[in-house]
C-alpha positions in Angstrom: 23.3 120.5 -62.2 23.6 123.9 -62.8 19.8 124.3 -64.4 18.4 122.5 -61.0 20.3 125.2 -59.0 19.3 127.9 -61.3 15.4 127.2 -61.3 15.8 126.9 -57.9 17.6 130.3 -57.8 14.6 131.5 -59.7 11.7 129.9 -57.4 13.6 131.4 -54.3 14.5 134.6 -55.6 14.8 137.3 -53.1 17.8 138.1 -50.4 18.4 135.2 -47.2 16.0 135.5 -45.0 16.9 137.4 -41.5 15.8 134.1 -39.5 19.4 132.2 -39.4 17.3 128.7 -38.5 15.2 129.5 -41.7 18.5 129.6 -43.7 20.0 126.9 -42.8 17.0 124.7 -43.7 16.7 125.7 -47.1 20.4 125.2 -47.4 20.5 121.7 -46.3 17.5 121.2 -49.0 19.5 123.3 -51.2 22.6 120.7 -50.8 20.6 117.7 -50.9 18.9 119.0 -54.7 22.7 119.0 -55.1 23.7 116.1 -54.4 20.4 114.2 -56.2 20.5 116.2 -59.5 23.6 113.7 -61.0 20.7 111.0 -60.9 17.9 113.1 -62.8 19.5 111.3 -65.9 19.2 108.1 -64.7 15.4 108.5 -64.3 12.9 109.7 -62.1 13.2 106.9 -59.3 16.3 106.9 -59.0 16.3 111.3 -58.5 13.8 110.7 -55.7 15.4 108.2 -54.0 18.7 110.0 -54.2 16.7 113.1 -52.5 15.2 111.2 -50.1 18.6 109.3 -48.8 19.7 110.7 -45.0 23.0 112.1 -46.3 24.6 113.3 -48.7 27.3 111.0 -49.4 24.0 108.5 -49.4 22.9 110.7 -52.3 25.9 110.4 -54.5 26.2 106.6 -54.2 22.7 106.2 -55.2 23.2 109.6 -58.1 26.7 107.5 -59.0 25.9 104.0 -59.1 28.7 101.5 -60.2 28.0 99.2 -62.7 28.1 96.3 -60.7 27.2 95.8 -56.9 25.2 97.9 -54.8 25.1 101.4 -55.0 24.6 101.9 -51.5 26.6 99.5 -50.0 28.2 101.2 -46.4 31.5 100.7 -47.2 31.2 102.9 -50.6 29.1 105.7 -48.8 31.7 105.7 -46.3 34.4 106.6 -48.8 32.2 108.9 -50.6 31.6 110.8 -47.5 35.7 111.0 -46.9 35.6 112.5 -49.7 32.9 115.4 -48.8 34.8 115.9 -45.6 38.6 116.4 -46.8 37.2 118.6 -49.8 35.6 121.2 -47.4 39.1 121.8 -45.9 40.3 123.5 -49.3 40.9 127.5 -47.5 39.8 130.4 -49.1 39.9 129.1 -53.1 38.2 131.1 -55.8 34.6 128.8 -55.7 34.7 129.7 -52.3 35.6 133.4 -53.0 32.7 133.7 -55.9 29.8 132.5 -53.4 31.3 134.8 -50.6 31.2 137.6 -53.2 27.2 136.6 -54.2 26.3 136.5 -50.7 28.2 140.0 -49.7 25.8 141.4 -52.5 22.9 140.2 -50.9 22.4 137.3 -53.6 20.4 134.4 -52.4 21.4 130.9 -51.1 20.9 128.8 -54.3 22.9 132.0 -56.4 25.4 131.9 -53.9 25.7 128.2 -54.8 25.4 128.8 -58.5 28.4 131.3 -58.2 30.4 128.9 -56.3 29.5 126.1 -59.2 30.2 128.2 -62.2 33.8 129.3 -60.8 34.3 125.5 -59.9 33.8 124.5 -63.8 36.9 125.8 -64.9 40.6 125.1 -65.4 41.6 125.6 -62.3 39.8 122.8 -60.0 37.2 120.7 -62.4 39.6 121.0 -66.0 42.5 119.6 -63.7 40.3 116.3 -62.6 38.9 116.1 -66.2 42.1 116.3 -67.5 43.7 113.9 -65.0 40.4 111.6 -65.8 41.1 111.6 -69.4 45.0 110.2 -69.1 44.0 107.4 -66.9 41.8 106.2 -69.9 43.8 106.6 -72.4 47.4 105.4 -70.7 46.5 101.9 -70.6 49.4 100.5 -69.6 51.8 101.1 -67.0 54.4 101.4 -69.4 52.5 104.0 -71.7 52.0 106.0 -68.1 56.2 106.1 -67.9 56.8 107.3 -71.3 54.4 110.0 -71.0 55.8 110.8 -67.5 59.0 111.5 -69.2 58.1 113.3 -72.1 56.8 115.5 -69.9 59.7 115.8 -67.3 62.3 115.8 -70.4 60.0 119.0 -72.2 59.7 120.8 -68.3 56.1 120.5 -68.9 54.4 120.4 -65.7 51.8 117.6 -64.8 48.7 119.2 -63.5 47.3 117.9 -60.0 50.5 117.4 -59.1 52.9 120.2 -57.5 50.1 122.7 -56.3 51.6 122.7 -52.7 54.9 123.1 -51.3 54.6 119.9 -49.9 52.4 116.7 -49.8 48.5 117.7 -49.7 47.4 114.9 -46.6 44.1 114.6 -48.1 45.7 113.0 -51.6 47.6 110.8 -49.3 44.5 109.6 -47.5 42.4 109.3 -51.1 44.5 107.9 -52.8 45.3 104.7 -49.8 41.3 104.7 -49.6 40.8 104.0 -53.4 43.5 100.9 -53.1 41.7 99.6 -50.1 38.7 99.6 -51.7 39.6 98.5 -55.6 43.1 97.5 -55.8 42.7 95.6 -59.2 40.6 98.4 -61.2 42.8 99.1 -64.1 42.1 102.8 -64.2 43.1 103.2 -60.1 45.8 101.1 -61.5 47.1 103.7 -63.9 46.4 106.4 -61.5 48.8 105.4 -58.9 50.9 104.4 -62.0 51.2 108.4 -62.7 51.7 109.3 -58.7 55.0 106.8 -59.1 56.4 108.3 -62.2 55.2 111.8 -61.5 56.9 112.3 -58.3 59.7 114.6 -59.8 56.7 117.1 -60.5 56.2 117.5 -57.0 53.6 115.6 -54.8 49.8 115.1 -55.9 47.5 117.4 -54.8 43.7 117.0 -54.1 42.3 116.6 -57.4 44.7 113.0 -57.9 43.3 111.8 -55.3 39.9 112.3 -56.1 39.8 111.5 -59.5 41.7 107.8 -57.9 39.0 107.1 -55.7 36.4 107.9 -58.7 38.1 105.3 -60.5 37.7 102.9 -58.0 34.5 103.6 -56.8 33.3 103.2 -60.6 31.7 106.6 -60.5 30.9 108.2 -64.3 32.8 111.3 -66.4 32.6 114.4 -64.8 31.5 113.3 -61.2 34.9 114.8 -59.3 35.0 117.1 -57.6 32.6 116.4 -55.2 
């Protein structure tokens, strides 16, 4: 993703232009190359198709496709587009910060989106879904999900993705009630919620659980939260 953005950085180079029409053209091109760049590996058609699709949350599902069933079937482009909306109500947070400091140096749309990406890739935001991602595959059971719960309450060790607010983040809440609408018997969703039960003395999930539970459901691959 972040070559696609950066040779489009480098075919575009040069400050916005002053037309604010002009702008927002390239930048809903710029967020459909986006959205279709998760599908370059999956070959050629499937790139242009996801490029081509009306929306982005049309993009993703064809970008992510499960490994069974339709990729684009309403229903999982509906949750998929949940998702896009509840993530862009996340304040002022340092991806937002780093494009907001690219654009206030004059940078151009796709390096704005570049800094934005780059400051998204670490600990903070994409390392906590990773992370999250990773114990719902290896805690098979809901039994192995309690014991590491409590090794972690007993050691004070806090569990990250959950806590991050003073109270409960809405949009986890909503997530995370979506994904067991919509795959109540995958085993992974099924270890997720396993670790929002046990976790609850860690404080309430935050965004990232509730993301990384509906990526589970959906069937999407490593690495596609956050959206």
């Amino acid at each position: 993703m972040r070559l696609g953005i950066l040779f489009w950085a480098l075919h575009r180079h040069g400050n916005p232009s002053p037309d604010p029409q002009a702008n927002l053209v390239e930048a809903r091109a710029l967020l459909r190359l986006v959205a279709a760049l998760p599908a370059t590996c999956r070959g050629v058609t499937r790139a242009l198709s996801a490029a081509r699709a009306s929306t982005l949350a049309e993009s993703l599902a064809i970008a992510w496709p499960p490994s069974e069933g339709d990729s684009s079937a309403p229903t999982r482009v509906a949750l998929l587009d949940r998702a896009l909306s509840l993530v862009a109500d996340h304040a002022v947070d340092p991806p937002a910060l780093a494009a907001r400091a690219a654009a206030h140096a004059g940078g151009s749309l796709a390096a704005c989106v570049l800094a934005g990406v780059e400051a998204l890739s670490g600990d903070e935001h994409a390392g906590v879904c990773a992370e999250l991602a990773d114990w719902i595959d290896v805690l098979e059971t809901t039994a192995k999900v309690r014991e590491f719960v409590a090794e972690r309450l007993d050691s004070g060790t806090p569990i990250p993705g959950f806590g991050r607010l003073a109270g409960a983040d809405p949009r986890a809440a909503i997530l995370l009630e979506a994904a067991a609408s919509f795959a109540p018997a995958d085993r992974r969703l099924q270890r997720a919620l396993d670790l929002v039960g046990f976790a609850r003395g860690c404080g309430e999930p935050g965004l990232e659980v509730g993301l990384v539970a509906l990526a589970a459901a959906l069937g999407l691959p490593p690495g596609a939260p956050p959206f």
